[in-house]
C-alpha positions as CSV (number, residue, x, y, z in Angstrom):
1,X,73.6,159.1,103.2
2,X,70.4,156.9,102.9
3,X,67.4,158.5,104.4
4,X,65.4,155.1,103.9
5,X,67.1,152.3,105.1
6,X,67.5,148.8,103.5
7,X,65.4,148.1,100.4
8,X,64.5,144.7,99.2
9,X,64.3,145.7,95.3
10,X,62.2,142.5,94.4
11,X,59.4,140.6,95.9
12,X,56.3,139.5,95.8
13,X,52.9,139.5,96.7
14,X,49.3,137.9,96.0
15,X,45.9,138.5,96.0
16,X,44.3,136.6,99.1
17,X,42.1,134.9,96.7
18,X,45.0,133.4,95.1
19,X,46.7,132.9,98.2
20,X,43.6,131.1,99.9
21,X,42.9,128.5,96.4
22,X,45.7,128.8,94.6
23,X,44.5,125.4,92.7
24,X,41.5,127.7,90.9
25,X,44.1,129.4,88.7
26,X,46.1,126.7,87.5
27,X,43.4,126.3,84.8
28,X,43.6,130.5,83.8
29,X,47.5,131.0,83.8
30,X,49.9,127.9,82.7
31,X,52.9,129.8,84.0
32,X,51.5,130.2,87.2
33,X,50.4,126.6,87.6
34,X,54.2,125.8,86.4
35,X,55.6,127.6,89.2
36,X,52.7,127.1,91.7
37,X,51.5,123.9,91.7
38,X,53.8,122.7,94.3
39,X,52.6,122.5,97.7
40,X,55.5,124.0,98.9
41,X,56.2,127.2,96.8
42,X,54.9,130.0,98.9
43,X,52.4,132.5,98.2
44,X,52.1,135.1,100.7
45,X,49.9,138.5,100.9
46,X,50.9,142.1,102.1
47,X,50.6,141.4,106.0
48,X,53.3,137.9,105.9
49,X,55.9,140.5,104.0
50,X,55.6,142.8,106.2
51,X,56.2,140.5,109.0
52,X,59.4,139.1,107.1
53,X,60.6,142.7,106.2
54,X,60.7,143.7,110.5
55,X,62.4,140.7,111.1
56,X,65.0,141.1,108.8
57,X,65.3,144.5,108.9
58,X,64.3,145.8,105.6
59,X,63.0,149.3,105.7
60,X,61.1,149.2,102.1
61,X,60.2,146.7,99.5
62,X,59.6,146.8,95.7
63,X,56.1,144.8,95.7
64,X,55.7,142.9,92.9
65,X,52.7,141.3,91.0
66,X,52.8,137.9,89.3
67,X,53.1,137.9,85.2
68,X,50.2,136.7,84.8
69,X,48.8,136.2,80.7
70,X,45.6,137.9,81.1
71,X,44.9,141.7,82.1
72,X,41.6,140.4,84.0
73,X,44.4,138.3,86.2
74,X,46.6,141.0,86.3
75,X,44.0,143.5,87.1
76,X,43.0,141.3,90.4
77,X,46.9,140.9,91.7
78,X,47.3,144.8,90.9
79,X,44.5,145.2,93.4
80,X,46.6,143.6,96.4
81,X,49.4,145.9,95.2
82,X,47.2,148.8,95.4
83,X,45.7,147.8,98.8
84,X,49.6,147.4,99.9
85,X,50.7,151.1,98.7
86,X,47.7,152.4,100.3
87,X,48.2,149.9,104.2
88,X,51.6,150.8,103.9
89,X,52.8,153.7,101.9
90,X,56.3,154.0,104.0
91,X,57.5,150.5,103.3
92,X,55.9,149.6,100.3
93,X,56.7,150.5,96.8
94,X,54.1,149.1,94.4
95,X,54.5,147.6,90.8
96,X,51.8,145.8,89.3
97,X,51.6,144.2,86.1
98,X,49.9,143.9,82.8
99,X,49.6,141.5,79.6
100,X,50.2,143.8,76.5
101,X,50.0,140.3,74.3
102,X,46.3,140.0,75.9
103,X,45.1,143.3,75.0
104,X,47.3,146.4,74.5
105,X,44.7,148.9,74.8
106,X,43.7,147.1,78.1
107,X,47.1,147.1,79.4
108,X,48.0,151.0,78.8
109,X,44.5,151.7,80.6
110,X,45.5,148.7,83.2
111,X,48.9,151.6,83.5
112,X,47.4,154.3,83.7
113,X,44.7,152.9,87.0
114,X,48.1,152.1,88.7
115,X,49.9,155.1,88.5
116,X,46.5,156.8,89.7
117,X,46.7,154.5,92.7
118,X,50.0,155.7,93.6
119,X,52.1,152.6,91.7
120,X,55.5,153.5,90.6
121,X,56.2,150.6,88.2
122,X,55.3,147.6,86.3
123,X,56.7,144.3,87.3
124,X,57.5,141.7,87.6
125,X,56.7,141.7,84.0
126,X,57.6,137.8,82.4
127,X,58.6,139.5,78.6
128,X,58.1,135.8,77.2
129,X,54.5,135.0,78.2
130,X,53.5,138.3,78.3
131,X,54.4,139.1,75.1
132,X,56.8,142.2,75.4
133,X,59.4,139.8,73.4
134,X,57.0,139.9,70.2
135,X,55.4,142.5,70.5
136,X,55.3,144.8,66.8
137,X,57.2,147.5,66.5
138,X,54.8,150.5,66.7
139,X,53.1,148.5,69.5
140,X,56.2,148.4,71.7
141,X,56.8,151.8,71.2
142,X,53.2,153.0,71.8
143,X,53.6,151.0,75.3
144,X,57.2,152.3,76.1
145,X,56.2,155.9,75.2
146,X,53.1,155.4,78.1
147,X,55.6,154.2,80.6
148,X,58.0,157.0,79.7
149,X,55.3,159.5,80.2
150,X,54.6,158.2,83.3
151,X,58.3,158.0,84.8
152,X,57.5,154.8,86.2
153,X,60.1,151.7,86.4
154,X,60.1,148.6,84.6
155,X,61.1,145.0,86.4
156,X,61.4,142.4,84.1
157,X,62.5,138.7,84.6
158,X,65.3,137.8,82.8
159,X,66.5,134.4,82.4
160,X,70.2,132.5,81.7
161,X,70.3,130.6,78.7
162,X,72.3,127.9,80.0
163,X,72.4,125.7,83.2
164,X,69.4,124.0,84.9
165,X,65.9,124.0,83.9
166,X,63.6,124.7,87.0
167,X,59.7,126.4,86.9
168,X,59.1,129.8,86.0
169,X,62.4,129.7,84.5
170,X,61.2,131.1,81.1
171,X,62.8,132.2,78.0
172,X,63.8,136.0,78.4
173,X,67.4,135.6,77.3
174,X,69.7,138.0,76.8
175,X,69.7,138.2,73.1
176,X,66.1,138.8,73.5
177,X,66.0,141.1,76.2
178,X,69.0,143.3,74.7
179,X,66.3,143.7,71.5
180,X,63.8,144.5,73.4
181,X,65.7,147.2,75.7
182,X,66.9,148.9,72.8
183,X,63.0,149.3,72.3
184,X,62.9,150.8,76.2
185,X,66.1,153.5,76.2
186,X,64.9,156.1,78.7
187,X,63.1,154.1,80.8
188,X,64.6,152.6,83.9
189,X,64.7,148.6,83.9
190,X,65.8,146.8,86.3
191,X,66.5,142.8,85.8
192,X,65.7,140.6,87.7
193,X,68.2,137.2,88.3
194,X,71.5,138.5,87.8
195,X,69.4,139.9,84.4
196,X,70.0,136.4,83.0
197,X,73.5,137.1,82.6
198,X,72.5,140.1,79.8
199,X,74.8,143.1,82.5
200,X,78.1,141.0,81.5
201,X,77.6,142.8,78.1
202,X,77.7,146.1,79.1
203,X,80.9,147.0,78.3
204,X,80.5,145.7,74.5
205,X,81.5,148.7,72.4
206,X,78.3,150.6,70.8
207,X,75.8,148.8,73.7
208,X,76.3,151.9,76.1
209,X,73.4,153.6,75.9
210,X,71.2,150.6,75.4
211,X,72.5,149.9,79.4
212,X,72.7,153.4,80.0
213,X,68.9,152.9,82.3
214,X,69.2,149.4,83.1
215,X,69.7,147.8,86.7
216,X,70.4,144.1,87.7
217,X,68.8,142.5,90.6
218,X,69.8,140.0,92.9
219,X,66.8,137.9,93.7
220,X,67.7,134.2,93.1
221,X,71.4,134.6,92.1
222,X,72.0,132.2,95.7
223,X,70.3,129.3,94.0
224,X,72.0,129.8,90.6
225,X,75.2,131.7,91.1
226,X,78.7,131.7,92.9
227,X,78.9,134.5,95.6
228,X,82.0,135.6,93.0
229,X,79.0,136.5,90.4
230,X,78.3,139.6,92.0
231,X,81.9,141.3,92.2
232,X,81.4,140.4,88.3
233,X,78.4,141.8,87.9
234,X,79.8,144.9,89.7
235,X,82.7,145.3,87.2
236,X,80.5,145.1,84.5
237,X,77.7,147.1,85.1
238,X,78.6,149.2,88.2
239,X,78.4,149.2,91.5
240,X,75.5,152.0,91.5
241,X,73.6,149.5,89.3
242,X,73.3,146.7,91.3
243,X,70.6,146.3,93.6
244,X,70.0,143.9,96.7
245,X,66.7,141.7,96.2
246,X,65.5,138.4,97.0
247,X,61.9,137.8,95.3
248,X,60.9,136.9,98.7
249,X,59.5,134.6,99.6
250,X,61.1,132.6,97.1
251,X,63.9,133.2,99.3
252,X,64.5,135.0,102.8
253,X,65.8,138.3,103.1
254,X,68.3,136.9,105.4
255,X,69.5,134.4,103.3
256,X,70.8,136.5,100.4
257,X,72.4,139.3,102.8
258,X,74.4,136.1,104.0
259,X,75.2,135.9,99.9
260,X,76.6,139.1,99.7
261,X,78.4,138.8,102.6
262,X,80.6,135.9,100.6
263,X,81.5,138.0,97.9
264,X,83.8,140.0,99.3
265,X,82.4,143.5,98.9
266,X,83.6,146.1,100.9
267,X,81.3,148.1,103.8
268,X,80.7,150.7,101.1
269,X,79.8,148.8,98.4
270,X,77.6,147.1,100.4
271,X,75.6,149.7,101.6
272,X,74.8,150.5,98.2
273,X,73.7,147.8,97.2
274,X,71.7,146.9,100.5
275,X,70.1,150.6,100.2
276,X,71.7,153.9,98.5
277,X,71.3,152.4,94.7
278,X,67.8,151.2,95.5
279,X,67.2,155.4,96.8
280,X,68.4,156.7,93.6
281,X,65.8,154.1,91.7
282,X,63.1,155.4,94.0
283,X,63.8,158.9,93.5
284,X,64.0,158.3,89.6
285,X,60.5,156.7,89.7
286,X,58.9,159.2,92.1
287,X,58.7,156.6,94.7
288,X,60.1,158.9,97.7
289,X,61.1,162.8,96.9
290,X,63.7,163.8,95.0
């Protein structure tokens, strides 16, 4: 039985500089002025998810930092994640982020400040503009062997290769993200999107231990999937591997639990995804006891 409640498994939060003149960073980050630069996509800080999380009844969040390309701009968001953990250590679960392609020495010290700080993860890391995707061999290893040491999480966009093209959409496919997690084994990953569609491959013969650590997310799959997605995703990957998100406040909390609600999953499956998986990830991390 879950001793936590619901968990939103993906969100996300900003630094109130950011948040107050957003317009100043379009010129530092080009992903963040692709996804930002609309008047109307949201940036919020700690206080407006917390707000959102008691309406809709969420208990705990996985908070989030942007992707962004630089560890100086990842350094600044990781601050608001920090100050979150620290406001609100019973409902927030921190994961800040860092720009290995910028500077891998930076970004394992960037790690190591975070887990200091009380962050269990790094995410949401963008593999493509961040460089994870490219990254050499002994370097990938040198920053999965920090993160392994640590027993931190990893959230990682992923995108589908197919279908419509909208901002922040990105190129983490799954032919490139299955490379890459065969670089992470040991680690646990969760995807974000559906994981771009990668989890529909878990049953290939010879992939099992490559998807032996990975989890799939939920954020977004209302604007690109079918409600049937997830009973697929289920059958694929597990229902223990499936975890409720909405990368609020792209979308509300309350929207997607209406989502789940039209795929036909029984009471128990959906408390676990709503909250028992997301406990077991926690735990894993060393966000709540063991």
């Amino acid at each position: 039985m879950s001793t936590i409640g619901r968990v939103d498994a993906h969100v996300q939060v900003f630094h109130p500089d950011v948040a107050e003149n957003r317009f100043r960073y379009f010129s530092q980050d080009a992903a963040f002025h692709e996804m930002y630069q609309a008047p109307d996509a949201d940036i919020i800080v700690t206080e407006q998810l917390i707000n959102a999380m008691d309406i809709a009844g969420i208990a705990r969040s996985i908070t989030c930092g942007f992707g962004w390309s630089t560890n100086a701009l990842c350094r600044e968001g990781n601050d608001a994640i920090i100050e979150a953990v620290r406001l609100y250590p019973s409902r927030v679960t921190g994961f800040g982020t860092v720009a290995p392609r910028d500077s891998l020495s930076e970004a394992i010290a960037e790690i190591d400040r975070l887990v200091a700080a009380g962050v269990r993860g790094l995410g949401e890391m963008r593999p493509d503009t961040q460089g994870l995707l490219e990254m050499q061999p002994d370097d990938i290893e040198t920053f999965a062997d920090h993160v392994r040491g640590h027993g931190i999480g990893l959230l990682m966009h992923a995108s589908e290769p197919v279908g419509r093209m909208y901002p922040g959409k990105g190129t983490a496919t799954p032919e490139r993200l299955y490379r890459l997690l065969e670089r992470l084994r040991g680690i646990p990953v969760i995807l974000a999107h559906a994981g771009g569609g990668l989890p529909f491959y878990a049953n290939l013969r010879a992939s099992e231990d490559v998807f032996a650590d990975v989890y799939v997310d939920t954020s977004a799959m209302p604007y690109l999937y079918d409600p049937a997605t997830v009973r697929a995703l289920i059958s694929s990957i597990g229902i223990d591997r499936v975890l409720f998100a909405t990368d609020y406040p792209l979308m509300r909390q309350e929207r997607v639990i209406q989502y789940l609600d039209k795929a036909g999953l029984t009471s128990e499956e959906m408390e676990c995804v709503l909250q028992h998986n997301a406990e077991k990830f926690l735990r894993r991390v060393g966000a709540i006891p063991a």
